[in-house]
C-alpha positions as CSV (number, residue, x, y, z in Angstrom):
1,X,-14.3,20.5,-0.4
2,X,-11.5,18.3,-1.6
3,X,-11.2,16.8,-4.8
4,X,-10.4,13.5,-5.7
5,X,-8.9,12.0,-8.4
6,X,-8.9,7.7,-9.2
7,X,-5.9,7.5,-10.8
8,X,-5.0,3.4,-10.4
9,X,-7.6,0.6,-10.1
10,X,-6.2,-2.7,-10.8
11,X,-6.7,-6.0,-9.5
12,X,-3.8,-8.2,-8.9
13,X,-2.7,-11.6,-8.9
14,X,-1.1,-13.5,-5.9
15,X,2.4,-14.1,-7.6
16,X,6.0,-13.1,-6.3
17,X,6.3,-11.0,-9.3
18,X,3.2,-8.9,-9.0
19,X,4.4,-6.0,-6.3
20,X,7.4,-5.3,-8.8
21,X,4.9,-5.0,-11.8
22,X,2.5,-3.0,-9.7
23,X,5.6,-0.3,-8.4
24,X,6.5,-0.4,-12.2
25,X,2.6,0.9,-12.8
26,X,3.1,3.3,-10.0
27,X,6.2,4.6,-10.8
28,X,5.1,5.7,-14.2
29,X,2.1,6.8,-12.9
30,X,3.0,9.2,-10.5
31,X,6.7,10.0,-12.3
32,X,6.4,13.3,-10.7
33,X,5.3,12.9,-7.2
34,X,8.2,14.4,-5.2
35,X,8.0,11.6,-2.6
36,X,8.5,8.8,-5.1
37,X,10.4,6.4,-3.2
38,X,8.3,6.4,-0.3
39,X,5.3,6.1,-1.9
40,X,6.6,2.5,-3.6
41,X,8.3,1.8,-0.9
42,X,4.8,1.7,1.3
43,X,2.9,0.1,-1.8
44,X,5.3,-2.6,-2.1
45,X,5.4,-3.4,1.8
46,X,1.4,-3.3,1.7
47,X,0.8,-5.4,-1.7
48,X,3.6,-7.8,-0.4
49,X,2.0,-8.4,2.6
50,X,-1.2,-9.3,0.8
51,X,0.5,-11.9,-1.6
52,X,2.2,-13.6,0.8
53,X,-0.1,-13.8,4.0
54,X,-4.1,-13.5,2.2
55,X,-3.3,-14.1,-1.5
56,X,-6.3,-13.7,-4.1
57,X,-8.4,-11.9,-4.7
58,X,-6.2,-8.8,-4.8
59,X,-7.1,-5.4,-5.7
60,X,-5.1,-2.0,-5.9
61,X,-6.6,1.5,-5.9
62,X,-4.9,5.0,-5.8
63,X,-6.9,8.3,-5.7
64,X,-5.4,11.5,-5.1
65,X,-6.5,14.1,-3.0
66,X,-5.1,17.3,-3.0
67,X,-1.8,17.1,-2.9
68,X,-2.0,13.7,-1.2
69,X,-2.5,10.5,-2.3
70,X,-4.3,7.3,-0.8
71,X,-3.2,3.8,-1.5
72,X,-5.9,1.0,-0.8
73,X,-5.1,-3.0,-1.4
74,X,-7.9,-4.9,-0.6
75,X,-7.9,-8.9,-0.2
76,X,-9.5,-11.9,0.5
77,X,-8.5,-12.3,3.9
78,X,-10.6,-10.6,7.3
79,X,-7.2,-11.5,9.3
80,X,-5.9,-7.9,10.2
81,X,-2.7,-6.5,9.6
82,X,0.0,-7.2,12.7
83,X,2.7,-5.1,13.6
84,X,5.3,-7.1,14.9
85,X,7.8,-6.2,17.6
86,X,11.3,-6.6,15.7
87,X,14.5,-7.6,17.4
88,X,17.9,-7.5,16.0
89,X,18.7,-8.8,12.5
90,X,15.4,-10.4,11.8
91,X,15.3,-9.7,8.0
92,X,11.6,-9.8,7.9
93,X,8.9,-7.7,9.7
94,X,9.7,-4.3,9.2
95,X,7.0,-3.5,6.7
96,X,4.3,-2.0,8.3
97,X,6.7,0.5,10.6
98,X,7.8,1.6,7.5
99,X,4.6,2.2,6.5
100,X,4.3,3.8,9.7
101,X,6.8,6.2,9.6
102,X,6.5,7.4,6.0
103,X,2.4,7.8,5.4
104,X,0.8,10.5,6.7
105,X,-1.8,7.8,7.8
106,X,-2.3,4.1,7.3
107,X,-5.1,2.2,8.6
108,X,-7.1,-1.2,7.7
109,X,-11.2,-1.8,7.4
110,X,-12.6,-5.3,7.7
111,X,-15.9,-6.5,5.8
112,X,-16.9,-9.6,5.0
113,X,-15.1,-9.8,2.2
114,X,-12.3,-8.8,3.0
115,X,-10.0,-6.3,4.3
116,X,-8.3,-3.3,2.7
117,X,-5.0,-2.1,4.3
118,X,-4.9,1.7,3.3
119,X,-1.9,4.1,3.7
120,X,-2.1,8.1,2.5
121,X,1.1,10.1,1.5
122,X,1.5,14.1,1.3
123,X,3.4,14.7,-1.8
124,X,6.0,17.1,-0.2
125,X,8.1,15.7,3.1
126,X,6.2,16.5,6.6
């Protein structure tokens, strides 16, 4: 049997400034997690995706499992989560293959409140 751990549970408002506040929580947090970068890196793609495209309500949840950890932002919005064929230069739209290639797993559940976009992350490189 696994245990978990809730280790963040915030709620969040829909402003530019709140993913960099949030990674700041994170970061101090989980000062120790060997994989860091990725794990803010994936929390800031997700939680920015949320401001710009569903905006408020926003909430943020982080439970650790093992030696894992599983990210959950939740929002006001049931559109789902699109990843989007990228071509050249684009600057934008890179996020969720990111998210992709880093997590061990990233998924999204719809409800009617809502969705939650949810990524988990192995604390040692796979």
């Amino acid at each position: 049997m696994s245990s978990a751990s809730l280790d963040i549970d915030i709620d969040v408002l829909a402003e530019p400034g709140s993913p960099r506040q949030v990674r700041r929580l994170f970061a101090r947090r989980f000062s120790n997690w060997t994989r860091l970068d990725d794990l803010l890196l994936c929390l800031s793609e997700v939680l920015t995706n949320a401001v710009l495209h569903a905006g408020a309500p926003i909430r943020v949840v982080a439970t650790r499992l093992n030696a894992a950890i599983r990210v959950e932002v939740s929002d006001g919005s049931i559109v789902p989560p699109v990843v989007r064929a990228v071509e050249g230069l684009v600057p934008t739209g890179r996020g969720l293959h990111l998210v992709d290639r880093l997590a061990s797993g990233w998924g999204f559940e719809i409800s009617a409140d809502g969705k939650t976009v949810w990524f988990e992350m192995a604390d040692a490189a796979g």
